[in-house]
N, C-alpha and C positions, 0 to 999 in steps of 0.2 A: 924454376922461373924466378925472374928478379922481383925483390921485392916494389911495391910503390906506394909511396907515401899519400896518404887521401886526402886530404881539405873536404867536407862537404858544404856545400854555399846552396841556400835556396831563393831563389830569384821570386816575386810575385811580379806580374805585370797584370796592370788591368787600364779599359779606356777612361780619357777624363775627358768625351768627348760621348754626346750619346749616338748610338751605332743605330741604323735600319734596319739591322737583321743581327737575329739570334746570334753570338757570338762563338766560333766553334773552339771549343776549349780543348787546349794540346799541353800535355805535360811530355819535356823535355830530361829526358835522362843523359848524362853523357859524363864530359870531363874538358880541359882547359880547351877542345875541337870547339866542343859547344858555347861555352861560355866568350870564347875570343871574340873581341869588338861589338861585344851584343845582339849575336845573329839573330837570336830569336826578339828584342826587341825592332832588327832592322825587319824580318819574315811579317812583324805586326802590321810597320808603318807598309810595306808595298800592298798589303792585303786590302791595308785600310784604305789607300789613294787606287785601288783595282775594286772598290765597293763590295767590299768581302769583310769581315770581324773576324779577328781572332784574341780571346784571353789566353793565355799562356803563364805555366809553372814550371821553372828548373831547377832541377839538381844536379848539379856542375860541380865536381873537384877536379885537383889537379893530381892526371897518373887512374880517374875514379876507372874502376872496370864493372862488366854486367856482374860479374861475381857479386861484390861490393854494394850494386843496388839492388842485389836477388838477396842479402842476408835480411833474417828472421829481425821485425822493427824499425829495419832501417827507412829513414826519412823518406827514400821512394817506395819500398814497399806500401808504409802507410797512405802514402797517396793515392800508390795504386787501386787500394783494398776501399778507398772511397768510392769509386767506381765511377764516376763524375765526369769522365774526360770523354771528349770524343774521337782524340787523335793522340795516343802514347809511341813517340821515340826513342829508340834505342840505338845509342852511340857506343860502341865498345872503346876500350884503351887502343890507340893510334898504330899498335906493334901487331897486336896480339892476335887478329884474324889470319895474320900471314905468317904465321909461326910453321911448325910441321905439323904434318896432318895428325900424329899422335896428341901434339899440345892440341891442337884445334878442337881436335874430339871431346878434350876435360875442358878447355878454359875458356873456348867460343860458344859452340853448339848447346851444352846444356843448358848455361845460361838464358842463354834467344830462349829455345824451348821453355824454362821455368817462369820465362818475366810474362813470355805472350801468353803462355797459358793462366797465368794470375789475373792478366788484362781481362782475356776473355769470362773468366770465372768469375772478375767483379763486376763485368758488365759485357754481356754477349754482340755488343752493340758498338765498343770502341775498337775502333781503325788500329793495328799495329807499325810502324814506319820504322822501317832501319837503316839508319843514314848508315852509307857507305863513304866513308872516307876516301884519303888519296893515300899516294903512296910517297916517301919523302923525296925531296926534291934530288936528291944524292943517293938514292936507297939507303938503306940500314945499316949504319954501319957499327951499330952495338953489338947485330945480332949473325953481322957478314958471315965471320970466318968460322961460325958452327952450323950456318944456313945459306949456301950462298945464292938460291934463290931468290933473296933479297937484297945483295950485294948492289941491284942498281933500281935504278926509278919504275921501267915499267915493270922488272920481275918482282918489287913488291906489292906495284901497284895492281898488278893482275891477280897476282893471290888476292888481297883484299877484296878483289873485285868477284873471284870467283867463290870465295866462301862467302860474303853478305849476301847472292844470289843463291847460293846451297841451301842458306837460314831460310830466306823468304820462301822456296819451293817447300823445303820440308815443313814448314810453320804456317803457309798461307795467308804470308801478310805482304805489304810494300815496301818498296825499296824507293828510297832519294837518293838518284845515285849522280852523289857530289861528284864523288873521285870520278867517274866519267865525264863529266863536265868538265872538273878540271883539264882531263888528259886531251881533251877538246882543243881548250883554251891555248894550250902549252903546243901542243901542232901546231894551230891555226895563228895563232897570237902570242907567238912568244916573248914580243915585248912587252906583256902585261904582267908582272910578278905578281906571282900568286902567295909567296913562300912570306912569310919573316924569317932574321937573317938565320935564325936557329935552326932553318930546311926544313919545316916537319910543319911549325903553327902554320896559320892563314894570315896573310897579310890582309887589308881591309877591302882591296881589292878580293882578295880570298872568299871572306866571309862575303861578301856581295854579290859573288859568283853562288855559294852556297845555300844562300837565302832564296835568291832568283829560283834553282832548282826545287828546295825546298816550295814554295810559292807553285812551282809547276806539278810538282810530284801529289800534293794533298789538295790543291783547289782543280787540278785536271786544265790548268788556262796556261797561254801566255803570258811572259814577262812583260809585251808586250802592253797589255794594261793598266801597267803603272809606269809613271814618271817620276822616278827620285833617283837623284844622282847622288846627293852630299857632297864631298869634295870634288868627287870625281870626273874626269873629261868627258865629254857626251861621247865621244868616239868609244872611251873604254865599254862606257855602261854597255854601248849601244852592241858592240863584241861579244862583252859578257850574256847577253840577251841571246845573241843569234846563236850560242855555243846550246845553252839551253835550248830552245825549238829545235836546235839540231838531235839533240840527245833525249829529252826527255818524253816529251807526247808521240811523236814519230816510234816510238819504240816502246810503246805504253805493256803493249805483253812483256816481256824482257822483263821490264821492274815491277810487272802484276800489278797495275794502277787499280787494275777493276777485279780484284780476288774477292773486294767484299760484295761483289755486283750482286743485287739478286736476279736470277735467273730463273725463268720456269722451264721446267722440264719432267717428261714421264714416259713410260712404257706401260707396256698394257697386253694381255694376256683375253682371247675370245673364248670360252667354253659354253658352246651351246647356245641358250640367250642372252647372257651372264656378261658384261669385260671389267676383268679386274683389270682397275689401275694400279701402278707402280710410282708414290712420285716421289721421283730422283733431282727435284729443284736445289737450286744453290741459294745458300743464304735468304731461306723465308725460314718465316715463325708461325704463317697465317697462308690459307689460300682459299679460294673459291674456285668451284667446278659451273659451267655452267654446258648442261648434258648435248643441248644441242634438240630437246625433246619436253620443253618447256619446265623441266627438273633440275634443283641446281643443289650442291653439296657442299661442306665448308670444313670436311674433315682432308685430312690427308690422303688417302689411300682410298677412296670406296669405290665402292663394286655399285654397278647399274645394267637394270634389265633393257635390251634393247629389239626391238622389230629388225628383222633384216632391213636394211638400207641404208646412207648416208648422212652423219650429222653433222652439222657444222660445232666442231667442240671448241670448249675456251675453257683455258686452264688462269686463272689469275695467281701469282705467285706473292706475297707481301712479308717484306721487311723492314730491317731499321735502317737501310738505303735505298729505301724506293721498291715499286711494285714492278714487274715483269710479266707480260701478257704474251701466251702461246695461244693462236689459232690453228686450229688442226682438224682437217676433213676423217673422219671416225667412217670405215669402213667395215658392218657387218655382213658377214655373208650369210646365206640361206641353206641350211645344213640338211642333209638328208635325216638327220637324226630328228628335225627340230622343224617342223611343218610349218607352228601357228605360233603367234604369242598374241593373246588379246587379254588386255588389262580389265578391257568394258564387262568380258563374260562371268567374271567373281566381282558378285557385289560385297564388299565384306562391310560386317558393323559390334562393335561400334566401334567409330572410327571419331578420335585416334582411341586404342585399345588401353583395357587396364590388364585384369586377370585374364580376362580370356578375348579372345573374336572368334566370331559366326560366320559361315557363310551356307548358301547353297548350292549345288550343281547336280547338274541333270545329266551328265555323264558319267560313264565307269571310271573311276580313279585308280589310276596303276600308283603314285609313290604320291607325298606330300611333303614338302619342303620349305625350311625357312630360310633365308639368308639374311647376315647381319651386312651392314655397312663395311666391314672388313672382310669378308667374305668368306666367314665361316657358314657351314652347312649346317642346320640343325632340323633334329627330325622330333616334332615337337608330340606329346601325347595328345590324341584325338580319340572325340568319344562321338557318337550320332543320338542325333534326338527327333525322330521321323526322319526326315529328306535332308535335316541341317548337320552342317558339318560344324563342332564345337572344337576350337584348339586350346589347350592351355598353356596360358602366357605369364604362371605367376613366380618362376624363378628365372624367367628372360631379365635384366635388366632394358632399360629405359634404351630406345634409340628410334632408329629406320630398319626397317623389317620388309624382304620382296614373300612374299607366299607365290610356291609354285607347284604348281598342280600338274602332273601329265594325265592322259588318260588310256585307255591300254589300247590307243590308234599311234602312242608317240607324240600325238601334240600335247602342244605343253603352255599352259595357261600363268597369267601369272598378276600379281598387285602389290600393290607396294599401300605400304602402312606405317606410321608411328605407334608406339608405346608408349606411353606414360608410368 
């Protein structure tokens, strides 16, 4: 692979204007894609006149590749490892997504993989974005006559376009997909030059098309909410605008706008009186159960005792992008196994328990059982003292505990308790 010469430049932007909302801070990794015309200060100002803040950090060379900003110290690593950002992009070198699939494997892929897993690791909570490029206005013609895949515009531009979309699926992050935009433009409006005359950079036109997307891709809006042109003809902006709504929101799965969404979600398994939960939510840290049976829970996974019949369940999911709320009708049935469940008929005390809890029952007892909030079964030592029933509770740790009694008719009794 050809060597490339790095320049590293770091950009600070910050407002000199006070903002009304929290500023979302994006560090910019990239190379001369990024840096051309100011993109990331032109991404600030449409943010700013769309009533959105953004502070913004780049590290921009010229020829820079992910390799380059994945090495151990390097000026983006260190940023990265502050963990501070809410939105980190990753621009590879202009060539190098569309090489062969052997180059692709060493000098794209590992990369994406090493930087977003360092994001993630220094903070579980910042957004990945991977601008996809275009492809040159002429195809490649360095890299023609040992590839010819890239001999022309769109056969480079497709690879580009089909490995930044491989990264995002396998990494589960976003994609800003310029080059689709551009290839937009270049159909629809091909008298707007996108190119400077070197066929490869962004003309300002260019960068304005890419900012817009950009704008689209991490604030989830229309271009439509801001007005700035700069030099430019209102007819261009207004082109450039429509290319974007055509591409970007309308196809929001495609570039995985909402991979960080949190979502709730779970499965659930009936034994007896018993349903264990399964939850399979996306993107929480936190959730609430509320049982449907005036009981509510705030672990991940627990288990709850239930009467035959319908509850109305609510699962609440919470993350660092927002909470997601599933309603869900909880259907128990009534089991031949499983006659009775009455909570009222074991008084137990004391409540909540330390070393041990008491109870009494006036029935014959076939089995006795604890269950944790995980849903493990434990069969606890019991000792009687006249008619009471004594359980020992002093190597349980601390939680929620159901006690279940059957008696030797099959029904099956049951209460729920804390420990301390």
């Amino acid at each position: 692979m050809r060597s490339i010469l790095v320049l590293v430049i770091i950009c600070f932007y910050s407002s000199a204007t006070a903002q009304t909302k929290k500023p979302l801070k994006i560090l910019f990794l990239g190379n001369s894609y990024t840096a051309a015309n100011n993109l990331t200060g032109m991404l600030k100002d449409m943010a700013t006149l769309a009533g959105d803040s953004v502070f913004q950090i780049t590290s921009a060379g010229s020829g820079q590749t992910l390799a380059n900003h994945a090495a151990p110290g390097s000026p983006s690593m260190n940023e990265i490892n502050t963990g501070s950002y809410d939105v980190v992009v990753l621009q590879e070198q202009s060539q190098i997504p569309s090489f062969t699939d052997a180059e692709v494997q060493s000098y794209f892929f590992p990369y994406v993989k090493y930087l977003d897993s360092a994001i993630k690791a220094a903070n579980p909570c910042t957004k990945t974005v991977l601008y996809m490029t275009w492809g040159r206005k002429n195809g490649d013609d360095m890299n023609c006559a040992n590839w010819p895949p890239v001999c022309t515009y769109r056969g480079m531009d497709s690879l580009l376009r089909k490995r930044y979309l491989e990264a995002a699926v396998e990494n589960q992050c976003i994609v800003s997909p310029a080059g689709a935009v551009w290839r937009y433009i270049r159909q629809h409006y091909p008298e707007i030059e996108l190119y400077e005359p070197d066929n490869s950079h962004p003309s300002f036109e260019g960068t304005y098309a890419t900012a817009a997307c950009f704008y689209a891709s991490i604030f989830k809006k229309s271009p439509q909410n801001f007005s700035i042109n700069y030099h430019l003809p209102d007819s261009t902006v207004q082109k450039i605008k429509t290319a974007v709504d055509a591409i970007v929101l309308p196809q929001d799965s495609l570039w995985q706008l909402d991979v960080y969404k949190t979502k709730a979600q779970f499965t659930y398994t009936i034994t007896g009186v018993y349903v264990q939960f399964k939850n399979t939510s996306k993107n929480a840290s936190a959730y609430e159960w509320i049982f449907g049976d005036g009981d509510t829970a705030e672990i991940k996974n627990p288990v709850h005792a239930y009467p035959p019949g319908q509850y109305p369940l609510t699962l609440i999911a919470k993350g660092c992008h927002g909470n997601d709320t599933l309603q869900f009708t909880l259907k128990v049935p009534n089991e031949n196994s499983v006659t009775q469940i009455n909570a009222k008929a074991v008084s137990l005390r004391p409540v909540p328990a330390t070393d041990q809890i008491m109870f009494n029952f006036d029935e014959a007892i076939a089995s006795i059982q604890l269950i944790n909030y995980s849903g493990q079964v434990i069969f606890p030592t019991c000792k009687m003292d006249g008619n009471t029933y004594i359980l020992d509770l002093k190597n349980l740790p601390e939680g929620v505990y159901y006690l279940t009694l059957k008696n030797t008719e099959g029904k099956v009794f049951t209460s729920k308790f804390n420990k301390l």
